[in-house]
C-alpha positions, -999 to +999 in steps of 0.1 A: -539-542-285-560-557-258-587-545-267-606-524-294-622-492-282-656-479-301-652-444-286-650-409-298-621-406-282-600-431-306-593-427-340-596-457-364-568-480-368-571-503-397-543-526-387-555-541-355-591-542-374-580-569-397-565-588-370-602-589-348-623-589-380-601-619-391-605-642-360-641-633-365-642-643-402-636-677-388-670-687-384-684-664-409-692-695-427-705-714-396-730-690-382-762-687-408-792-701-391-773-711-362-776-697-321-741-683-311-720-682-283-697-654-283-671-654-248-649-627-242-666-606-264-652-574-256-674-540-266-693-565-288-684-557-328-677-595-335-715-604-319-731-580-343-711-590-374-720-628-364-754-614-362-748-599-399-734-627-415-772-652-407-768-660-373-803-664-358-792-652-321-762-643-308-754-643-266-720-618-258-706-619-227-674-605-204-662-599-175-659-563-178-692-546-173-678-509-192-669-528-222-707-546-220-724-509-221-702-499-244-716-532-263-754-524-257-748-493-270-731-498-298-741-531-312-769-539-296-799-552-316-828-576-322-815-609-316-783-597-300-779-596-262-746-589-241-746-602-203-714-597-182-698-623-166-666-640-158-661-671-181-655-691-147-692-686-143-711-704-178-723-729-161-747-708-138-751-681-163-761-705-194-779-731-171-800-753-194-793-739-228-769-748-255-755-733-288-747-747-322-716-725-328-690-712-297-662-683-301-636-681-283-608-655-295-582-644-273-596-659-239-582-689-226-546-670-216-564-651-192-578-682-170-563-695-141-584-727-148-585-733-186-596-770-182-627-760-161-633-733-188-633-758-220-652-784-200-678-759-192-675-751-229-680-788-246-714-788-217-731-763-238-722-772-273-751-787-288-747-824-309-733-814-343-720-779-330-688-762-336-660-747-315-635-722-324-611-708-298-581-686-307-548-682-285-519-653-291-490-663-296-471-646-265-436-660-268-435-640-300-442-607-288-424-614-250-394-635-263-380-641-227-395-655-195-395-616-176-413-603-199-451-608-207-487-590-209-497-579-179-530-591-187-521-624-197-519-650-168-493-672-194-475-676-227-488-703-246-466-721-272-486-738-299-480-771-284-490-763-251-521-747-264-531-776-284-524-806-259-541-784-231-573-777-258-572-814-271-571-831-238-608-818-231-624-815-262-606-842-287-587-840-314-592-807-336-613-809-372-582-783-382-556-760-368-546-729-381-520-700-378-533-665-379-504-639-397-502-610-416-500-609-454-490-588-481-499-585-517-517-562-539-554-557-541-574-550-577-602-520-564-625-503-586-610-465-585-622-445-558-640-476-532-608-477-509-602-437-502-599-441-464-619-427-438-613-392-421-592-383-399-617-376-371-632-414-380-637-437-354-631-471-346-670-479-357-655-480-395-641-514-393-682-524-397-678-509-433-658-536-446-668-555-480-665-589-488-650-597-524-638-627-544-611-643-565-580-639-538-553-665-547-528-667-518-488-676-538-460-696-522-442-675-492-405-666-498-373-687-483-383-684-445-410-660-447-439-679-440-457-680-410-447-711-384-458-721-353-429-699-340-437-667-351-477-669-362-494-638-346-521-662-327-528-699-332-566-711-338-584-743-336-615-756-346-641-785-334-664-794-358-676-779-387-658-775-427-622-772-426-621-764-458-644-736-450-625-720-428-591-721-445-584-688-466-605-666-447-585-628-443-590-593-433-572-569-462-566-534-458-560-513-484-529-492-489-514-467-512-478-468-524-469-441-500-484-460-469-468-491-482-436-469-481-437-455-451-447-490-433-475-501-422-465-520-389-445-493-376-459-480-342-480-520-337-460-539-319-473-527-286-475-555-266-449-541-247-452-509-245-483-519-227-464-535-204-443-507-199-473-482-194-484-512-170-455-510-149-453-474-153-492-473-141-477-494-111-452-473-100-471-442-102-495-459-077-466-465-053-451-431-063-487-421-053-490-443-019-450-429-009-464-393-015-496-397+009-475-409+033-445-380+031-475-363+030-494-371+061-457-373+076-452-334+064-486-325+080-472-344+114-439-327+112-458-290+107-476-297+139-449-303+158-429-270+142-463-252+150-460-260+184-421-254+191-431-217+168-460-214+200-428-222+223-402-200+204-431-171+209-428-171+244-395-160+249-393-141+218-393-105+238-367-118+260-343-129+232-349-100+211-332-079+244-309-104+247-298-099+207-296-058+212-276-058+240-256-082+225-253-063+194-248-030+212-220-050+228-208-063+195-210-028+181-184-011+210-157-040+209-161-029+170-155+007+176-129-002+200-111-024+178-113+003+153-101+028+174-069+006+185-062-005+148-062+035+144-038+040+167-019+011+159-018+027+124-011+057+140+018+052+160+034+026+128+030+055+106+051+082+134+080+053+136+082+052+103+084+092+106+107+092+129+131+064+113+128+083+081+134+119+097+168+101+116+180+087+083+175+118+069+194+134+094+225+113+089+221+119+055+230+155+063+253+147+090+271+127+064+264+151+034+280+184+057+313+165+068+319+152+030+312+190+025+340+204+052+365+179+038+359+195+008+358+229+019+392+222+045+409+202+016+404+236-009+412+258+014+446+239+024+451+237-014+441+277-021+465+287+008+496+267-004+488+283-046+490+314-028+518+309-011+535+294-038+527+323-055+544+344-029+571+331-032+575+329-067+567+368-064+594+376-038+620+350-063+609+369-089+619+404-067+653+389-061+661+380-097+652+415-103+681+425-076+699+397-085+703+409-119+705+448-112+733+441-093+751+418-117+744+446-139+758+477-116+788+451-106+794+449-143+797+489-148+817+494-119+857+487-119+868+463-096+882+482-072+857+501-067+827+472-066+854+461-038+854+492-019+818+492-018+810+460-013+836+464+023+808+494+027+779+475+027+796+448+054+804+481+072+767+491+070+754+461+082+778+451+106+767+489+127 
């Protein structure tokens, strides 16, 4: 977090307390009786606990005039005073005067000049004073040479930070390497219940200073290094031995411990992210006022070819009904030939059917006089046939009358009469 907001409008977060409060711890033990210079104080909390912890006047300054008023408002008090300036500017601003103890957390990444700035610094340290600046340590939380805080001008590695600090002010009394820790924490029952949920920031000030901490060996590897430290600090002057030890412990329960602690406070970038996405909202905003402005253009101009398209409107709406009226008679007349298209299909096909139906009959009326010829030539011949089996029939009848008269007669006389009958017929 860049920085810590005091308003009513953010809810406490313990966690990035005890990372401020412990910077500021630092020179808890260098402060009493002494006239301090706090730069880059941000809304101001860390002037007022110097103030707190015996400092006879403290001076707060930064460049950001809202986070002063916030300052005056919130922190301000007898023998506290908050001026805004850029940290460019000490010289004019502290003309002439000169402190015992200087803080500087979390500054010198944001100056393009950080030589000027610790030159400037060593000018108003008074003989015997003490300096304490703090750097974050950048590479941890932005791993790769893209990515970094937007606020940040550059990533310091700890080398870098101390050969730049050292060249201007010396060697360091002590360096150190700011980290979190874990252990457990003996509280009389009931002193660590938490704040409320509607608490703000402004608990932090609450805190309570005890005694008897005994830091233990870190784990294989899980110490903090130079590599992965949250920020690096170092110190001109004053006790080293002092400063060593100093922390910022927040309570938890078992069930916070559980459910992690650090989740959700490695922000760095997704401050970055809401940097870029502030960015490109702004040129989303800048590409709309243009479409905009090109929108408005581009409605004048259709306003004005409307004011045109008026003019002839009467015309073209003749125009359209006599076209329609023409479009609605080639329509009827293409109905009425499709009708009589329909029409004359539908009589061929009558007709074609009524002559196949006709030679159907044709057909159907000859097979019927074959028929009719070949039963009548077939009833004529049984009837003949039975004629003549009638008149054979008539003759047997004779025939056999006469064999029967021959038979009675004697012979001479069947001769005599049969010379009778020749005689008969012959006349």
């Amino acid at each position: 977090m860049e920085r810590l907001s005091f308003d009513n409008e953010n809810s406490y977060d313990g966690l990035e307390a005890t990372i401020h409060v412990a910077r500021y711890l630092l020179a808890s033990t260098h402060c009493k009786g002494r006239r301090v210079l706090d730069i880059a104080c941000g809304e101001g909390y860390g002037s007022r606990m110097l103030k707190e912890w015996g400092a006879s006047e403290v001076l707060g300054i930064d460049v950001s005039q809202e986070a002063i008023e916030h300052a005056r408002h919130n922190f301000g008090r007898e023998g506290v005073e908050f001026h805004c300036s850029p940290a460019e500017d000490l010289p004019k601003l502290l003309a002439g005067q000169g402190f015992d103890l200087i803080v500087s957390l979390e500054t010198i990444e944001h100056l393009r000049e950080p030589e000027r700035f610790l030159a400037d610094l060593r000018q108003v340290l008074n003989p015997g004073g003490c300096i304490i600046i703090s750097c974050p340590n950048d590479w941890w939380y932005f791993p790769s040479e893209q990515e970094k805080n937007p606020y940040h001008v550059r990533k310091y590695h700890f080398e870098e930070f101390r050969s730049q600090t050292e060249a201007v002010l010396g060697a360091a009394s002590v360096w150190l390497n700011g980290a979190p820790t874990f252990g457990f924490l003996n509280s009389i029952r009931g002193a660590c219940t938490g704040v409320s949920a509607d608490s703000s920031q402004l608990e932090m000030l609450k805190g309570q200073n005890i005694g008897l901490t005994r830091v233990l060996p870190a784990e294989m590897n899980g110490g903090p290094t130079d590599e992965n430290a949250s920020y690096f600090v170092g110190v001109w002057g004053g006790d080293p031995e002092a400063l060593s030890g100093t922390a910022a412990l927040l309570p938890l329960s078992m069930d916070a411990f559980k459910k992690g602690i650090f989740q959700g406070h490695f922000v760095p970038k997704q401050e970055q992210q809401h940097e870029k996405i502030k960015q490109v909202i702004k040129s989303l905003e800048e590409n709309l006022s243009a479409e905009v402005t090109q929108r408005d253009d581009l409605l004048n101009q259709l306003r004005e070819l409307e004011l045109l398209q008026y003019t002839g409107t009467r015309e073209n709406y003749r125009f359209q009904e006599a076209l329609d009226d023409l479009n609605l008679l080639a329509k009827r007349r293409n109905e009425e030939s499709t009708l009589r298209d329909n029409e004359m299909r539908r009589q061929g096909l009558l007709r074609q059917a009524v002559l196949a139906e006709n030679a159907e009959m044709r057909n159907t009326i000859h097979q019927l006089k074959m028929q009719s010829a070949h039963r009548f030539e077939q009833t004529y011949q049984s009837d003949e046939l039975d004629a003549l089996k009638y008149k054979m029939a008539e003759l047997q009848v004779g025939h056999d009358r006469y064999v029967r008269l021959s038979r009675l007669l004697p012979g001479r006389l069947r001769r005599g009469v049969m010379a009778l009958k020749k005689i008969i017929r012959g006349s």
